[in-house]
C-alpha positions in Angstrom: 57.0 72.4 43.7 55.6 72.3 47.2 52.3 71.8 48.1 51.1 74.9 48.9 52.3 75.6 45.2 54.9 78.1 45.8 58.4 77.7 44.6 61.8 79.0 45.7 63.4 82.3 44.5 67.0 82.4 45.3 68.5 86.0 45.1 72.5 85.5 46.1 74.8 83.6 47.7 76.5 84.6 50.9 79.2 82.7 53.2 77.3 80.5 55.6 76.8 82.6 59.0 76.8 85.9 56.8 73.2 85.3 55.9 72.0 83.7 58.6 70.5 87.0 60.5 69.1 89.3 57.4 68.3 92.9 58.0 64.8 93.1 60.0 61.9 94.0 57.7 63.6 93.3 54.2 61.3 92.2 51.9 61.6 91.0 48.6 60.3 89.5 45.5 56.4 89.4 45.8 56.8 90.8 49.0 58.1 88.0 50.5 60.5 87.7 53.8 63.8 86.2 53.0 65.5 83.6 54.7 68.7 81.9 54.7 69.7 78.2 53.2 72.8 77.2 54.9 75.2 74.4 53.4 78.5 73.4 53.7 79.9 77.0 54.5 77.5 78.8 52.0 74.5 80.3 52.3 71.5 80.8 49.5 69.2 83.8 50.7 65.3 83.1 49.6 61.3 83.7 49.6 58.8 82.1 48.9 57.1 82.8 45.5 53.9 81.2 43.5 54.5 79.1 41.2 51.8 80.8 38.8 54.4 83.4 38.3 57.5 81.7 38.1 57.2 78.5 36.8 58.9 77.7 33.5 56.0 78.3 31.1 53.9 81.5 32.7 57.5 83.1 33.6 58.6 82.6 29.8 55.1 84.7 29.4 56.0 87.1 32.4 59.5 88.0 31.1 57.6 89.7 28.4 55.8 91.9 30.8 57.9 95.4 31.4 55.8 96.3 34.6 56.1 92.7 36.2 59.4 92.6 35.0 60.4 95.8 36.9 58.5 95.1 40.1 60.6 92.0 40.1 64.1 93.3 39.2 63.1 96.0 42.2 62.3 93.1 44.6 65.5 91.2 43.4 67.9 94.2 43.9 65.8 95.4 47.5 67.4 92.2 49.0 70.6 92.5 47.4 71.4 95.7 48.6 69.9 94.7 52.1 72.6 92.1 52.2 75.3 94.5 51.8 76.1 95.3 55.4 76.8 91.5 55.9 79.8 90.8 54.0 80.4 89.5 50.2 77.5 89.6 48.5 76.8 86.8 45.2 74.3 88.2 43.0 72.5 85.7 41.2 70.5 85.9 37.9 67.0 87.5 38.2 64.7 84.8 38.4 66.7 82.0 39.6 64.3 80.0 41.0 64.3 76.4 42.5 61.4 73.6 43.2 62.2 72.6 46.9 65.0 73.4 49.4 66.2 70.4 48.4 67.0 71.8 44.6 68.6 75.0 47.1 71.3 72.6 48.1 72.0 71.0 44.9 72.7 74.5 43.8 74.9 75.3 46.7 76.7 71.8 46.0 77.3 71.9 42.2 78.6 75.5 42.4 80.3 75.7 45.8 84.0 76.0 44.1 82.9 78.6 41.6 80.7 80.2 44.6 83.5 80.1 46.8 86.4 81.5 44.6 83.6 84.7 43.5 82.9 85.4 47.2 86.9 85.2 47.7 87.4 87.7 44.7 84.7 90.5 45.6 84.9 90.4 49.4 85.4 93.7 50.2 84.7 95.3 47.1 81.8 97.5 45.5 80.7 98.1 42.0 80.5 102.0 41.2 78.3 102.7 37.8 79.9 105.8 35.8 77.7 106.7 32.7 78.8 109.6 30.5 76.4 111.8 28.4 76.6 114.3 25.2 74.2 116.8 26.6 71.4 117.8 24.3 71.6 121.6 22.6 70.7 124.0 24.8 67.7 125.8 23.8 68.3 128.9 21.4 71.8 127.4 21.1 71.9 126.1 17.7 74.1 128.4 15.2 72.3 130.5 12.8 71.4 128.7 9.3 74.2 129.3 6.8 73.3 131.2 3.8 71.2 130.0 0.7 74.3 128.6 -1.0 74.1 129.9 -4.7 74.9 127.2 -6.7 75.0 123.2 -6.2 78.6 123.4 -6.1 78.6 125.7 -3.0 76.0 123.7 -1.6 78.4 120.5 -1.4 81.2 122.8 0.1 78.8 123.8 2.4 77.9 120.6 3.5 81.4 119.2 3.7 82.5 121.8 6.1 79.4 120.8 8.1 80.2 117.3 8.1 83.8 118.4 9.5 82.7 120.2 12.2 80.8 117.7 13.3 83.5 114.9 12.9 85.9 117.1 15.1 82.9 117.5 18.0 82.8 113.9 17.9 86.2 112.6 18.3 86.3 115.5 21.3 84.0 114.1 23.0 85.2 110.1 22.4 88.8 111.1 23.2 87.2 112.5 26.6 85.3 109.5 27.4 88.4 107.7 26.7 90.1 109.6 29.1 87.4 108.9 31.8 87.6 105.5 31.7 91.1 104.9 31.5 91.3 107.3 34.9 89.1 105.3 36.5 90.3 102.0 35.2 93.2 102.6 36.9 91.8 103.5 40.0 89.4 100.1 40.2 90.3 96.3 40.5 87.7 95.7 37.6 86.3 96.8 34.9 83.2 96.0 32.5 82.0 98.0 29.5 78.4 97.9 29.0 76.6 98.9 25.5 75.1 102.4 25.8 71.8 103.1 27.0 68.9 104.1 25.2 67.8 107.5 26.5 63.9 106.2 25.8 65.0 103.5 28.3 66.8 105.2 31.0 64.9 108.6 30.9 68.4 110.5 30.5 68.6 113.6 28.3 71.4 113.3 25.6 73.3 110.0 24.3 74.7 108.1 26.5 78.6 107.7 25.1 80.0 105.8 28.5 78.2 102.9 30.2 80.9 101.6 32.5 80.7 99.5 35.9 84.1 99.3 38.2 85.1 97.1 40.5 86.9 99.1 44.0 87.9 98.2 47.4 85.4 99.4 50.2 88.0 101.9 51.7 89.2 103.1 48.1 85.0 104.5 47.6 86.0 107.8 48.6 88.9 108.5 46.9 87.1 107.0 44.0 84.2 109.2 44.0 86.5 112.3 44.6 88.1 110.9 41.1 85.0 111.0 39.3 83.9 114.1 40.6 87.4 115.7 39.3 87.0 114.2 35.7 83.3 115.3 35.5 84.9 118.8 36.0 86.7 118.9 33.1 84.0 117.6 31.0 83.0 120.5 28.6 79.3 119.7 26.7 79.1 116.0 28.7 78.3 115.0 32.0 78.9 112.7 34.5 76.6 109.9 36.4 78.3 108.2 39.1 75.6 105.9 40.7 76.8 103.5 43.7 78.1 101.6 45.7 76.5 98.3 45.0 76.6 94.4 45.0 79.1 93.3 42.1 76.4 92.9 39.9 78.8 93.3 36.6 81.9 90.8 38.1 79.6 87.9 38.7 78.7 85.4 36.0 74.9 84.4 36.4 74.9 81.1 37.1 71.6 78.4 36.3 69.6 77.0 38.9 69.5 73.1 38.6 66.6 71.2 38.8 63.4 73.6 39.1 
């Protein structure tokens, strides 16, 4: 830790030169400017952050806070994005922090072939977020009730047809999610499947049945979105989210930060 008791937040890694002028009034993490650690060809963009915050024991404590947690992952992905316009982008793992610039370099140094072969891979490319939701019944929509069934018998015959319907409605609606993402599987270089949402989480009406990120060339982001927009138009009682472009978040393994 420096003496001023602030450590060193490392939010990607960029080629050396790429980083080395950073959009003018980006802020990030804490507020912080970031700057740009050359070495060897690669560059670590950074700020400044105290070490109250995100040292190993008070961050183990601050990971459990939602609202610091989310000011942070806002600050984290501000920069990011802001690093876009340069060139390939490396994403590193929220909170990857490191004691001194010294502990910066080791980091550049121990990774610099894995860093190197991921810049190689998503230069050029975007990551496109397509989510896919059974929307809720529309109010006044729901059939009439069936009639008092007469007998116990009837009831379970009554029940069973129910439990039919249903079944159909939902392998619709998973053979049209299937269809989605094999279209745009096809149309990407990657692909990552990510568990469903929760809709208390992501403030989404209906259940979220697709939770996909793909991988695309820059100059393919058009003909992609046109894609998505097509296959959202033959959706019938789901709808489409396509969110993007952004840094590779989902191609990107997160990688540690050595000593602290």
């Amino acid at each position: 830790m420096s003496e001023d008791g602030c450590l060193w937040y490392v939010y990607a890694v960029t080629r050396g030169g790429a980083g080395d002028e950073l959009p003018a009034g980006l802020r990030g993490v804490d507020d912080g400017p970031p700057a740009a650690v050359p070495d060897d060809g690669l560059a670590a963009v950074v700020s400044r952050v105290p070490a109250r915050d995100f040292a190993e024991e008070p961050l183990r404590a601050r990971l459990t806070d939602l609202a610091w947690l989310e000011r942070t992952a806002r600050g984290h992905q501000r920069v990011v994005d802001g690093l876009l316009a340069g060139g390939g982008v490396l994403p590193l793992r929220l909170a990857t922090v490191c004691r001194d610039e010294a502990g910066i370099r080791r980091l550049l140094t121990v990774n610099h072939a894995r860093f190197t072969a991921a810049l190689d891979r998503l230069d050029g490319r975007a990551e496109w977020g397509v989510k896919v939701y059974a929307d809720p019944p529309a109010p006044g929509s729901a059939r009439a009730p069936a009639a008092k069934p007469a007998s116990g018998r009837d009831y379970l015959r009554q029940r069973g047809r129910q439990r039919q319907a249903e079944g159909g409605t939902r392998r619709e609606a998973e053979d049209a999610v299937r269809s989605v993402h094999d279209a745009l599987v096809r149309a990407a270089e990657g692909a990552r499947l990510h568990p469903p949402q929760d809709a208390r989480l992501s403030g989404e009406p209906g259940q979220n049945l697709l939770n996909g990120a793909y991988l695309v060339r820059r100059e393919d982001g058009q003909a992609f979105c046109a894609l998505a927009g097509e296959l959202a138009g033959r959706l019938t009682g789901l709808r489409l989210s396509l969110t993007g472009p952004w840094a590779p978040y989902s191609f990107t393994a997160d990688e540690e930060a050595v000593s602290r």
